[in-house]
Each structure stands twice: as structure tokens, then as C-alpha cells.
C-alpha positions in Angstrom: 79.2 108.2 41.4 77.2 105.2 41.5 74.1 105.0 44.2 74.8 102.6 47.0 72.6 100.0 46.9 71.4 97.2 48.9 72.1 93.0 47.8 68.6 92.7 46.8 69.1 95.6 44.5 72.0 95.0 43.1 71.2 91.1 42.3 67.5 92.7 40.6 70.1 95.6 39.0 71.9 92.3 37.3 69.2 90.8 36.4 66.7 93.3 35.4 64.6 92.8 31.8 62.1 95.5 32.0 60.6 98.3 34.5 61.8 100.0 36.7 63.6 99.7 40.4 60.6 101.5 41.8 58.7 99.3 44.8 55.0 98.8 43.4 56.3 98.9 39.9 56.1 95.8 37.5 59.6 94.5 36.5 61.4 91.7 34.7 64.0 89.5 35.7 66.3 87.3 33.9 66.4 83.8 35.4 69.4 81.6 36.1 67.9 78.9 37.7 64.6 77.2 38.4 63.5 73.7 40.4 60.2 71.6 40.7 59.1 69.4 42.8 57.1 66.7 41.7 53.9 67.4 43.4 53.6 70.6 41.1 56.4 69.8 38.4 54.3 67.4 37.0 51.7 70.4 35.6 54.6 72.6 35.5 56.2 70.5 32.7 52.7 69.9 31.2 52.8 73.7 30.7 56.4 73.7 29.3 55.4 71.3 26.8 52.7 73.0 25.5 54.7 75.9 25.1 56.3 74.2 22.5 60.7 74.5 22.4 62.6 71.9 21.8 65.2 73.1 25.2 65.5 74.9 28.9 66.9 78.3 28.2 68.0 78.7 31.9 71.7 78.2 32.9 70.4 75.3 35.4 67.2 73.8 35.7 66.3 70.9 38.3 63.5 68.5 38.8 63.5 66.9 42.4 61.0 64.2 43.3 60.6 64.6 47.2 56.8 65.1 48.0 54.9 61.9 46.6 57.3 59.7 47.5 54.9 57.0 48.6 54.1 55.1 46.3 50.7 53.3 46.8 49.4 52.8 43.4 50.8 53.6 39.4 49.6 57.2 39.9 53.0 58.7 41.8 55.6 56.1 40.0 54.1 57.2 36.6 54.4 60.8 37.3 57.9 59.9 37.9 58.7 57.9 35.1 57.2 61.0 33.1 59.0 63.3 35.1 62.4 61.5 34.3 62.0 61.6 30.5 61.0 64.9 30.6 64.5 66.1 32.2 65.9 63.6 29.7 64.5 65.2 26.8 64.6 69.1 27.4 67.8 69.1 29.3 66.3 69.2 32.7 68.7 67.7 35.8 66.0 64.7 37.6 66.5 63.8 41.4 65.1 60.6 41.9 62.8 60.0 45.0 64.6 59.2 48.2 67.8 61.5 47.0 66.7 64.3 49.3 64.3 67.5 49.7 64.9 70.1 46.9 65.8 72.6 49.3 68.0 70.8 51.0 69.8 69.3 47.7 69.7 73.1 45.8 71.7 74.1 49.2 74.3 71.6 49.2 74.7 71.2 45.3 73.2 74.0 43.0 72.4 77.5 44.3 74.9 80.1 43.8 75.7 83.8 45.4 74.3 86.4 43.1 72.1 83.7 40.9 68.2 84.5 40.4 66.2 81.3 41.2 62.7 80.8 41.0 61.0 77.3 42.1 57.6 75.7 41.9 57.5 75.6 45.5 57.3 78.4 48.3 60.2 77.8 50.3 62.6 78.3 47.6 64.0 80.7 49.3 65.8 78.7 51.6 68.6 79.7 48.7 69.3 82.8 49.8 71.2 81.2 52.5 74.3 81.3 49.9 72.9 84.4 49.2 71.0 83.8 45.9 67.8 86.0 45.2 65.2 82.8 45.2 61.6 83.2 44.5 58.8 80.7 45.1 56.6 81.3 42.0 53.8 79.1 40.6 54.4 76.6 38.1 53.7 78.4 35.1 55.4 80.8 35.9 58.5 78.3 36.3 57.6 76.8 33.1 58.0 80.5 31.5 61.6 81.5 33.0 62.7 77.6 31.6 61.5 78.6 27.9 63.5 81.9 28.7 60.8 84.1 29.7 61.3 87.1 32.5 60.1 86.5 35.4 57.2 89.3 36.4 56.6 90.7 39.5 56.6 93.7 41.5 59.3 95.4 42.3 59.5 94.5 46.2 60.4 96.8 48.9 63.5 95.8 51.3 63.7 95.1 54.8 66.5 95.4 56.6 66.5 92.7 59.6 69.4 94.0 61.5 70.5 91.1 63.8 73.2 91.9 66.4 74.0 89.9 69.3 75.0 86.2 69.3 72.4 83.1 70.1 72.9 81.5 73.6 72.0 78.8 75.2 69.5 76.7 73.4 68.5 79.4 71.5 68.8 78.1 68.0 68.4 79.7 64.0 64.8 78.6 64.2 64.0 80.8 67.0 65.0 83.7 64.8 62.6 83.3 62.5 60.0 82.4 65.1 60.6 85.8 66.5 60.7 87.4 63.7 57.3 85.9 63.0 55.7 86.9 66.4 57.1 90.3 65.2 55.5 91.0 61.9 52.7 88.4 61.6 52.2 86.0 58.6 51.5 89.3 56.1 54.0 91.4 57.4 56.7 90.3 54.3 54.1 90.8 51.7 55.7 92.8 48.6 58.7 93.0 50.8 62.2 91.3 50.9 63.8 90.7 54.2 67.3 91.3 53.9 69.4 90.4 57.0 72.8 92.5 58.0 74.4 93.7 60.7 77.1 92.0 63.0 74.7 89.3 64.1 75.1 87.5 60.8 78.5 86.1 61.0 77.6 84.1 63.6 75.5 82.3 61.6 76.6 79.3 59.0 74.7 78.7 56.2 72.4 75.9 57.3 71.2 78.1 60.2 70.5 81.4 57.7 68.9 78.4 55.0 66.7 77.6 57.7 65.8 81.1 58.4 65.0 82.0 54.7 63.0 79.1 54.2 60.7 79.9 56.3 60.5 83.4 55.5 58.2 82.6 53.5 55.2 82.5 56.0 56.1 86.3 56.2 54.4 86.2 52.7 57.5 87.5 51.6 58.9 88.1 48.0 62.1 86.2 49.7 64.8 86.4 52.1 68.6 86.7 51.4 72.0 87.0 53.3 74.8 88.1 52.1 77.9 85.9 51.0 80.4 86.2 53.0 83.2 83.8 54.4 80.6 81.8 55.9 79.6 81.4 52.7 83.0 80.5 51.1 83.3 77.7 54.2 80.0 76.0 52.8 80.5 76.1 49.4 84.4 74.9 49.7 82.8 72.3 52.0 80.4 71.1 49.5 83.0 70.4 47.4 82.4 73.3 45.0 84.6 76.9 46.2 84.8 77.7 42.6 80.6 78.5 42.9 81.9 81.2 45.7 81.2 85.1 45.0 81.2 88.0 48.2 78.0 89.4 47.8 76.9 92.6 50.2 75.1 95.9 50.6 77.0 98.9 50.0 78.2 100.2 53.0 75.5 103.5 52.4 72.7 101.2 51.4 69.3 102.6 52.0 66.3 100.5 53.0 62.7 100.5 53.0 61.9 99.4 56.7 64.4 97.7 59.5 63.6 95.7 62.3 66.0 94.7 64.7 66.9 91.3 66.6 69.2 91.1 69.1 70.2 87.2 69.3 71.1 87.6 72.8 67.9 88.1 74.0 66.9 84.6 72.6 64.9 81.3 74.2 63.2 78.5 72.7 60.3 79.7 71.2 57.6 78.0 69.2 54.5 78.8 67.0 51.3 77.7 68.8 48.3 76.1 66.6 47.5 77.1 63.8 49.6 79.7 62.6 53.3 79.7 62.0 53.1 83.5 63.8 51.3 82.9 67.0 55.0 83.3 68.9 55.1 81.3 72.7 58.3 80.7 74.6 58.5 77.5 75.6 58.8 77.7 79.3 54.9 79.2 79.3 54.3 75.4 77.7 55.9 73.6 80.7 53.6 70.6 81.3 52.4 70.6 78.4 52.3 66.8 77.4 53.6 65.9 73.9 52.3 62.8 72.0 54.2 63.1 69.3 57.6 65.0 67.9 59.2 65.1 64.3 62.5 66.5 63.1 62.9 67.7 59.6 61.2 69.0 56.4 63.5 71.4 54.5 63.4 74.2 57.1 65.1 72.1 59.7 66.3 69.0 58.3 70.1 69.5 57.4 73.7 68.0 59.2 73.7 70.4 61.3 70.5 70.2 63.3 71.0 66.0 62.6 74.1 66.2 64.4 72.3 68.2 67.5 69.7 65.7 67.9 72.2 62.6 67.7 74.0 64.4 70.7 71.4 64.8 73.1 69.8 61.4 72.2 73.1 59.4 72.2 72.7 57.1 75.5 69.4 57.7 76.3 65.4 56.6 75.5 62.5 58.6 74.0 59.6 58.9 76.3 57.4 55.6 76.2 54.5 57.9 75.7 55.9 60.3 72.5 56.8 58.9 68.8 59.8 60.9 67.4 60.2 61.0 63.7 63.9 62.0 62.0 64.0 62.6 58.5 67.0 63.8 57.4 67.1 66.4 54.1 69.2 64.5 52.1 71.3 61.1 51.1 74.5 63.4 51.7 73.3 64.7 55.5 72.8 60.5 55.8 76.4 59.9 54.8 77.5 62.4 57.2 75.8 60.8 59.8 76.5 57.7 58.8 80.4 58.2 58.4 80.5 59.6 62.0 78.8 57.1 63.6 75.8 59.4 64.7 73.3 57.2 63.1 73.4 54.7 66.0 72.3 57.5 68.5 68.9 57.7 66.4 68.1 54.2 66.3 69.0 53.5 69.8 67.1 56.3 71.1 63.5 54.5 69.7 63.3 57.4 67.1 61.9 56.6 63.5 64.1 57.0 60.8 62.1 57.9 57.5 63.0 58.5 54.0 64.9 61.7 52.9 61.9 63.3 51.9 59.1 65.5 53.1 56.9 63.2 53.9 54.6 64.3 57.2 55.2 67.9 56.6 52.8 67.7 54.0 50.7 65.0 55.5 52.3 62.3 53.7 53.0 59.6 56.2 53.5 60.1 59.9 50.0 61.5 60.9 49.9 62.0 64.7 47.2 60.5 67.4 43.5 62.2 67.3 43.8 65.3 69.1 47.7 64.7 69.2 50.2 67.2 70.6 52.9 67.8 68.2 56.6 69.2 68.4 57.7 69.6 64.7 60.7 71.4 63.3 58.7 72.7 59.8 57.7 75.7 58.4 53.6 75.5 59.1 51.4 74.3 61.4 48.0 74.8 59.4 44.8 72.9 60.4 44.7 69.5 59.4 48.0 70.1 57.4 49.4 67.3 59.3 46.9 64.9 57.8 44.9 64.8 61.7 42.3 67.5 61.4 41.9 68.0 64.9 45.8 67.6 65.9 47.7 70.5 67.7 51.0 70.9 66.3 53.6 73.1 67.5 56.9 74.6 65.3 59.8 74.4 67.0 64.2 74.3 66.7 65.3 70.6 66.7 66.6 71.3 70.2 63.3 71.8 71.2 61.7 69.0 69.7 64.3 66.3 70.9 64.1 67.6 74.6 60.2 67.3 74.1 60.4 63.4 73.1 62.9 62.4 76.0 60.8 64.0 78.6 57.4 63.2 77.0 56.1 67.0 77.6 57.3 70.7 77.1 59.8 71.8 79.6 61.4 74.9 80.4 64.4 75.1 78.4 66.4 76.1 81.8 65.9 72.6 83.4 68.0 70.5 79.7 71.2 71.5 81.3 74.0 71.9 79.0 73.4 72.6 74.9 75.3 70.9 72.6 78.3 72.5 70.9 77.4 73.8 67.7 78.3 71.6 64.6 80.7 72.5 62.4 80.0 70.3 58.3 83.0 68.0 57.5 85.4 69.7 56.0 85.3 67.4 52.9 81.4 66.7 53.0 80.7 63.2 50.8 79.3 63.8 47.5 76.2 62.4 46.0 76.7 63.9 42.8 76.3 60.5 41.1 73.0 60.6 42.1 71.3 63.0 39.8 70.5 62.1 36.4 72.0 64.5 33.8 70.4 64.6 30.7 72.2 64.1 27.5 73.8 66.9 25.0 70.6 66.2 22.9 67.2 64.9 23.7 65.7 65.0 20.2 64.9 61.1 20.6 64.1 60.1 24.1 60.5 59.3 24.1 58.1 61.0 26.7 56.3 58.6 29.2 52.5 59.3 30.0 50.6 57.0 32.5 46.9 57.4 32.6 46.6 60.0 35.7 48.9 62.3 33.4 45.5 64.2 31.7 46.2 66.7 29.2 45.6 70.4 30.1 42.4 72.5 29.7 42.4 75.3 27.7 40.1 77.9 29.3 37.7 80.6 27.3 38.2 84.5 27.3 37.0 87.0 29.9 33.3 87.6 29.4 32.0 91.2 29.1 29.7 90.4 32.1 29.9 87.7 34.6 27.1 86.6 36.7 27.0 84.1 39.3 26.7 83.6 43.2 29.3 83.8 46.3 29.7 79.9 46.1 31.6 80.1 49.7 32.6 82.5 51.9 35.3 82.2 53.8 37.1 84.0 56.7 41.0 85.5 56.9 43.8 83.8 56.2 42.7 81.1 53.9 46.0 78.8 53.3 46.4 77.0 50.0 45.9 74.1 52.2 42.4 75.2 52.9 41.6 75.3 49.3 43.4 72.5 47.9 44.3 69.9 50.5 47.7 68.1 50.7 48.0 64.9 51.7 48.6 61.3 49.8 45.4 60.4 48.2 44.8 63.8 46.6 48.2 64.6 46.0 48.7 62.3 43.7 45.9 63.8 41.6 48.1 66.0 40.8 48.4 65.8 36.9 44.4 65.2 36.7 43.1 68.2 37.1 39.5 66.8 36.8 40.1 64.4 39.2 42.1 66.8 42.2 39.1 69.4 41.5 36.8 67.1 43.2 38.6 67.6 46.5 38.7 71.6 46.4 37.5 73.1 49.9 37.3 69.8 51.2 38.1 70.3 54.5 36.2 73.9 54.8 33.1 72.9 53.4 32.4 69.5 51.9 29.4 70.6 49.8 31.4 73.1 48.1 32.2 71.1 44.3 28.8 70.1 44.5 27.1 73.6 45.2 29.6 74.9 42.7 28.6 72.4 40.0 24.8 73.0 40.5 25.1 76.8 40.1 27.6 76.5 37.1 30.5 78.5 38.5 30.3 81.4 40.9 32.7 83.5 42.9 34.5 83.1 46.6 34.4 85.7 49.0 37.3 85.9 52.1 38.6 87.9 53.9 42.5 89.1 54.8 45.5 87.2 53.2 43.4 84.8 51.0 45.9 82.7 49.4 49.1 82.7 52.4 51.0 79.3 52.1 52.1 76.9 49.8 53.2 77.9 46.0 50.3 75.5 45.0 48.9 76.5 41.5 46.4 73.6 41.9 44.7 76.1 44.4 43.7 78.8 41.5 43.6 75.9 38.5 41.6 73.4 40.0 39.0 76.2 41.1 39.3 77.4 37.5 38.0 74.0 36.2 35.3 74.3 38.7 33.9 77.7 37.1 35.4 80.2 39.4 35.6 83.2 37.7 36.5 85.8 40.5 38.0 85.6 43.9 36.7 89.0 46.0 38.7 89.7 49.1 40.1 92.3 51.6 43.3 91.3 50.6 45.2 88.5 48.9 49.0 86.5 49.3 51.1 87.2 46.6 52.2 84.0 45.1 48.3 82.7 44.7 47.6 86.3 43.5 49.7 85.4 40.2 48.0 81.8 40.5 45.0 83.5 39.7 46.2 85.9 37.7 47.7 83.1 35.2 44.6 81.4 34.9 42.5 83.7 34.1 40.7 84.7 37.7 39.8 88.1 38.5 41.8 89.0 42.1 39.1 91.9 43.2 39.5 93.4 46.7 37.0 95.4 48.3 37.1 99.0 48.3 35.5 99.0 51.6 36.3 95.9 53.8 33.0 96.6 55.6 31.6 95.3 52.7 32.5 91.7 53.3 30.1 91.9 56.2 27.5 92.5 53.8 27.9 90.1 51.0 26.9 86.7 52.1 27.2 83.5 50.9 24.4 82.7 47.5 24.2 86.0 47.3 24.0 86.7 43.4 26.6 89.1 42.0 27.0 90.7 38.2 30.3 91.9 37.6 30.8 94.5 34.2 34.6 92.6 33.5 34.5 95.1 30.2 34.7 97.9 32.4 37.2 96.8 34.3 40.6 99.3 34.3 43.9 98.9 35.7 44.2 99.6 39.9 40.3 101.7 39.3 37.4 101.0 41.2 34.6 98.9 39.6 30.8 99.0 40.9 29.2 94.8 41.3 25.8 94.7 41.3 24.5 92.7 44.3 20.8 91.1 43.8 18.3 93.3 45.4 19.3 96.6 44.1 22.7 97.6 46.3 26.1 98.0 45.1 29.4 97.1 46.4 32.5 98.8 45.1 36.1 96.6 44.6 39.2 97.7 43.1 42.2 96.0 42.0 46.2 96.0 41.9 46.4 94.4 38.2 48.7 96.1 35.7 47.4 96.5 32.1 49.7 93.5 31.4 48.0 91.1 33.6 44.5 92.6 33.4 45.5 91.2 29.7 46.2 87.7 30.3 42.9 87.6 32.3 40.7 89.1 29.5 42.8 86.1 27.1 41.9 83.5 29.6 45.5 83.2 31.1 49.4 83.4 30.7 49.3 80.1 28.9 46.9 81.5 26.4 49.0 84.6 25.8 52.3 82.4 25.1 53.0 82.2 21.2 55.2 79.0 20.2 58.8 80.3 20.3 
């Protein structure tokens, strides 16, 4: 008889290349789909290239343009214009800018029950919504599974998040994942995938569980997933595609790892306080609290359904004088909806700002609030200076939240906004925007490839030295985001295919003599502390240091997608055997490191300058302690 197994399992079972099911363990998965955005497509296709096939070899691959959508110069429309002939020629779906957010569009047109997915950006899994196993993963990585590579990773342990209960009130799907949050802290999903059961989940429709998957992610989660179910079936027959419907569950016997539990019930408005998407508050302690500025969106909370919400308690009234409110719906096809029942009017009218179906100020593109500002958003993270204000105070909250905050110019307790509205329910013939999307022809053998002058070819890095000496070129403290190491924003992100040129801006906003000091010594290595890494996909965060001469990264401990960052380009991940150690080592201090000796998950002994030692280990398997020595993945890639 056949072991019950949990949806998580059985999707890996499916799908599984090499290794074996055994958490910790190094395994391979076939992959059905992948997506890019454009802010790391661009390198991610630069990498495809240079692997050299003339095809995708996925059943699906899509390339969405929805993060450098403003266009201030040739730098973003030429990375477009390449991005387009790319899909063109290798058989690559493009989204044009202004179509929507990829996570958004995946939802409403692409992702499947059952389907392995793996995107260029961290809140890809906002797909396991339908139920799909949907893995944020760097770009080369992406680059790999579209040449028909495995995807490699370890085989994560499952987390049973046993919801029971039913929301009330204004207690909304964001809240969830708020408290869920508050529970386990923004390294509590590391190696782990939460997998949510129990009777509490067919209350739920599949924008609100998309919404709770994509932000999983600041878990540090492998992913998140649901099961498919008949809410499932609703939304995809609603999206014009039941035919894409499978039931996916656990087996009734399914074992798990760990389980929390949520009772929905229990509830209230909750939001994330500065500057971590984990630092849980209800609302009501906020009362008072004045709000300059509030924004509804990004691809955690930017579908019809939290639209709808917000057009409802707007409709006949004014925003606060004092608060701007920004509404950016996730896609052309939420628009239509809106549009077709007249809920558009409600937006406008109120004084809000209708932007373009993009991501815009999530990332710090556009929409920047006052010095010092107080912001309501509905996104996924609230890190310093992420906004594109360094000194702003921004707040994650549900839609409900955020809407109530701009009519009454402050936080309020949630028991004085009176009646909620009713919960949406999607069209039941939603408006395609199929046309939109840009299918590429049967064969791409002719189209010619596009290149502006930003595009700059990649760098092919050296081998792992025997020895490597250098200095701690910056220390840094615990939880170091992507966005600490690699800024967002629009005037570097459109560096994005000039490596050279985004490099200069590495650790801007921690230390601003960082590329210079780095320069001088001629490479070096960065000390930090717990979850170095957490936050966005970014594989500019470990390549652009790369260029820059780091050669090691030595931490207490490190997030896992910007682990395999460094990893694929050919940095050592070392954490210290002792993390009393990091007390110790200080910045300039000078460091030789025997790489030769270096073994699989062993300890290795650095030589610090002055005659001590300090003792770090690592997690690598013999496979990736291999693509290090070679200088990284891409190295290690023969031509198909």
C-alpha cells in the first residue's frame, strides 16, 4: 500500500529528477513552468543565451515586464525591446508593460494545480493559490529549468498551517498571513513549505489564499501551497479556462513535519510595524496614529477582489485632505472588471490616484511618500528605505485597512468603520485579455535579437583560488534584505543589464563608502549576522558583489534563495561555527581562508591577522562546493 502523503509531496513525487524525499537532502525537480520579470529577466535571458539552445524546453515559459515600467530614458524601453525579441526567438510568451503584475497575470491566466513553477522573482509563490508548487529562484537558476535543467534544492520540510474558523468582521486574507508572520518571524519558513489544510480553507477563494502565498515568502519559505479544490474549479472556470482544473489534496493520513494552527475567528486587522514584514500590531493599538499617505496594491494585494472592497467603502465619499491614496490594480483584466461594473467611478471620485497596472511604489518606483511619512500599504515588505523615502514609516496592511486609514486621515480602531463590505464574489465570465500577450511563432530561427547599449555582455568569473586573502570589507548586522545590498528603486534599477554600472550602487544605503573601500583593497569578504540575504529573489545582490571582488560572505546564518545567488556565482556561503565569533571579527580585519581544504558540511579553520583563529562550517553539497571551485553554475553548463 502506498504511503499517504502530503500535496507538497506528492507534486515533488511527480516531479522528482534526482535525490531523495528526505528533508535536508539535495533533490531535482522537473519544471513545467517558469516567469521573469524584467527587472531580473533581462540577466536571466542573458544567461539563457549564453547557454547556447536554440528553444525553452519547459511546457510554458513567460516574460512579464511590470517593474521598470517608467520609462525615463532608452535604458528600460531597450531592455524591453530586447526582452520582446528574446520571447520571439526562443519561444518565450512577452507581456508587455502596463498588461499587469506577473503574479497577478500567472494567477488569472497560466498557473495550473499540480504544475512545478519557478520564477525570477520571490513571490512566485503566489501560484500556489491554484495549488501549483511555485518557487522563487534566482535567475540563473530560471534560465537552467528553461534550457531543461532540474531545478536543485533541498528537499524542504512541510508545515502544516491548520486554519479552522471562518474570518469576521474586517478581518481579511491579509491578516492571516500577518499573523502567521507575528507567529514564526521572517526565518521561521526557512527550508520549510507551509502547507495550509483544515476546514478553514474553503472559506477562502483563490485571490484571498494567492494573497496569502505570496507573501509567504517573507517566512523565507521554500513556498506556500493550498490545495485545489472547488474553490479552485470556481476560479479557473471563471477565468475562462476549467479545462486547466485538477483536485489536488493531502492524503487523508498525511504526515507533517510541524503544524501550527490559526483559528480565523479570532481575527482583527493587524498590520506589520516598520521595518519588518513580522513585527505583528493590531490595529486598534495604532488608534491616533496619523497617516500621510496610503496605497493599495502590488501583487500581494492588488486583485478584483480587494479592488471591489475598496470601490465599496470609497463610493460617495472623500479621502482625508491630509492623506494621498494610491490604487494600482494587478492587471488590465481586474481594470475591465472594474470598469464593466461601474466601480471605477468610486476611485476617481474619492480623490484616490489611479496608477498603471504595475508594481510601481512597492519597489520604490514612483509614488515615494512625504519625509518621515506614515504609510498604510497593502504589499508584501516594509524594508527601510524600500519605499524610495529612507526615513518613511510604512505599515502592511489588508486593503480594508488601508482604505479606512485614507478616509479618516489616521489609524482607527477597526470597531468604530461600522459595517464591512460583503465579500466579492469574480464575474462569472471574467473579460479576457488574452490578446494581450505576445505569443511567439512555431519557429524563431530568424527574428533578430535587439541590444541597446545598457544591455552589457556577461562577465565570466575565474576559479576558486587554493587560498583567499582579503579583509571584512563591511560588517553588517541581522537581517540584511536584498534591498540592503542591492537597492531598488528607478535610477538603479534600470542598471539592471550593466552589471558594471548597478555594481557602483552596492550597499549604498548601508555604507556609502563601501565600492570605494572594496575597490581599494581589491576584493574582500562581508561579515553579518542572522538571515543575511531575506527578501527579494535579486541575483544582482550576489553578482554585482561578485564583480566587486567578493569572494566570501561569513554569517550566522543565511536566506535561502540569496544562498543559491551566491552559490551560482561562485561565493563561498561560510557560517560561523561559533556565532560568538561575529563579536570578534571586526570590520578590516584581514582574513586567509584555505578554499582547498574546504569539504562538504566540515568545519574549516580562517586565519584572522594577529595570530587567532575562527572556525566556520558550511551546508554546501559536493555538487555546489563544485560549481564554486569552477567559478559558478554558468561555468559548469556545457552547450546542449
Amino acid at each position: 500500500m502506498a504511503k499517504a502523503r502530503n500535496l507538497t509531496q506528492k507534486i515533488i513525487a511527480q516531479h522528482l529528477v534526482s535525490g531523495k524525499m528526505v528533508p535536508g537532502g539535495e533533490i531535482g525537480l522537473r519544471i513545467d513552468q517558469t516567469l521573469t520579470q524584467d527587472a531580473t529577466g533581462t540577466m536571466a535571458y542573458l544567461q539563457f543565451e549564453a547557454i547556447g539552445i536554440p528553444r525553452v524546453r519547459t511546457e510554458l515559459s513567460v516574460s512579464y515586464v511590470d517593474h521598470n515600467t517608467l520609462q525615463t530614458g532608452f535604458r528600460n524601453a531597450d531592455d524591453h525591446r530586447y526582452l520582446r525579441s528574446i520571447a520571439a526567438k526562443y519561444g518565450i510568451v512577452f507581456s508587455p508593460a502596463g498588461t499587469g503584475i506577473c503574479h497577478q497575470l500567472h494567477l488569472e491566466n497560466f498557473a495550473k494545480p499540480g504544475k512545478t513553477l519557478i520564477g525570477s522573482d520571490s513571490h512566485t509563490p503566489t501560484a500556489g493559490g491554484v495549488g501549483a508548487l511555485a518557487i522563487g529562484a534566482g535567475g540563473l537558476s530560471v534560465a537552467l529549468a528553461m534550457a531543461g535543467e532540474p531545478y536543485m534544492l533541498p528537499m524542504p520540510k512541510v508545515v502544516r498551517v491548520l486554519l479552522t474558523g471562518q474570518l469576521t468582521g474586517w478581518a481579511s486574507a491579509k491578516d492571516i498571513i500577518l499573523r502567521l508572520l507575528g507567529m514564526l518571524t521572517v526565518k521561521g519558513g526557512v527550508g520549510k513549505v507551509m502547507e495550509f489544510s483544515g476546514p478553514g480553507v474553503a472559506t477562502l477563494t483563490v485571490p484571498e489564499r494567492a494573497t496569502i502565498t505570496n507573501m509567504g515568502a517573507e517566512l523565507g519559505a521554500t513556498t506556500s501551497i493550498f490545495p485545489s479544490d472547488g474553490q479552485t474549479k470556481k476560479f479557473l472556470a471563471r477565468m475562462g479556462r476549467p479545462e486547466d482544473f485538477v483536485a489536488m489534496s493531502a492524503d487523508p493520513k498525511a504526515t507533517y513535519d510541524e503544524e501550527v494552527e490559526i483559528d480565523l475567528s479570532a481575527l482583527e486587522p493587524l498590520a506589520a510595524a516598520p521595518h519588518m514584514p513580522d513585527r505583528m500590531v493590531p490595529i486598534r493599538e495604532l488608534d491616533g496614529m496619523k497617516v500621510d499617505q496610503a496605497a493599495i496594491g502590488s501583487c500581494t494585494n492588488s486583485s478584483y477582489i480587494d479592488m471591489k472592497a475598496t470601490a465599496q467603502i470609497l463610493k460617495g465619499k472623500r479621502i482625508n485632505p491630509g492623506t494621498d491614496l494610491l490604487i494600482a490594480p494587478g492587471s488590465k483584466q481586474v481594470l475591465k472588471m472594474l470598469a464593466t461594473e461601474g466601480l471605477l467611478d468610486p476611485l476617481w471620485d474619492s480623490g484616490a490616484r489611479i496608477l498603471e497596472c504595475a508594481c510601481g511604489p512597492c519597489i520604490g518606483i514612483g509614488g515615494s511618500p512625504v519625509s518621515k511619512g506614515v504609510c498604510a500599504r497593502t504589499f508584501n515588505r516594509n524594508f527601510e528605505g524600500r519605499s524610495g523615502t529612507q526615513d518613511a514609516q510604512v505599515y502592511l496592511v489588508s486593503p480594508l485597512t488601508a482604505v479606512n486609514a485614507a478616509l479618516n486621515g489616521k489609524f482607527t480602531d477597526p470597531a468604530t468603520w461600522g459595517e464591512p463590505p460583503v465579500k466579492a464574489e469574480l464575474p462569472r465570465k471574467a473579460p479576457g485579455i488574452r490578446q494581450l500577450f505576445l505569443f511567439p511563432p512555431e519557429d524563431g530561427a530568424n527574428v533578430e535579437i535587439l541590444r541597446g547599449p545598457n544591455i552589457v555582455a556577461l562577465e565570466r568569473f575565474g576559479t576558486l583560488e587554493a587560498t583567499l586573502e582579503g579583509r571584512v570589507a563591511l560588517k553588517v548586522g541581522d537581517n540584511i534584505t536584498t534591498d540592503h545590498i542591492m537597492p531598488a528603486g528607478a535610477a538603479i534599477m534600470a542598471l539592471r543589464s550593466n552589471i558594471p554600472a548597478i555594481s557602483e550602487h552596492v550597499f549604498g544605503k548601508v555604507d556609502p563608502e563601501f565600492v570605494g573601500r572594496i575597490k581599494n583593497l581589491g576584493g574582500g569578504f562581508i561579515l553579518g549576522g542572522e538571515n543575511y540575504g531575506q527578501g527579494s529573489s535579486r541575483e544582482h545582490a550576489a553578482l554585482a558583489p561578485r564583480h566587486l571582488g567578493v569572494r566570501a560572505v561569513i554569517v550566522k546564518s543565511l536566506a535561502r534563495i540569496h544562498r543559491a545567488n551566491l552559490i551560482n556565482f561562485g561565493i563561498l556561503p561560510l557560517l560561523l561555527a561559533d556565532k560568538a565569533d561575529y563579536d570578534i571579527l571586526a570590520q578590516g580585519a584581514k582574513l586567509t581562508i584555505p578554499a582547498s581544504d574546504l569539504k562538504p558540511g566540515k568545519p574549516l579553520d580562517l586565519a584572522v591577522e594577529g595570530g587567532k583563529k575562527v572556525t566556520v562550517t558550511n551546508d554546501l553539497t559536493a555538487k555546489e562546493l563544485e560549481i564554486i571551485q569552477s567559478g559558478g553554475l554558468l561555468n559548469t553548463v556545457r552547450l546542449a
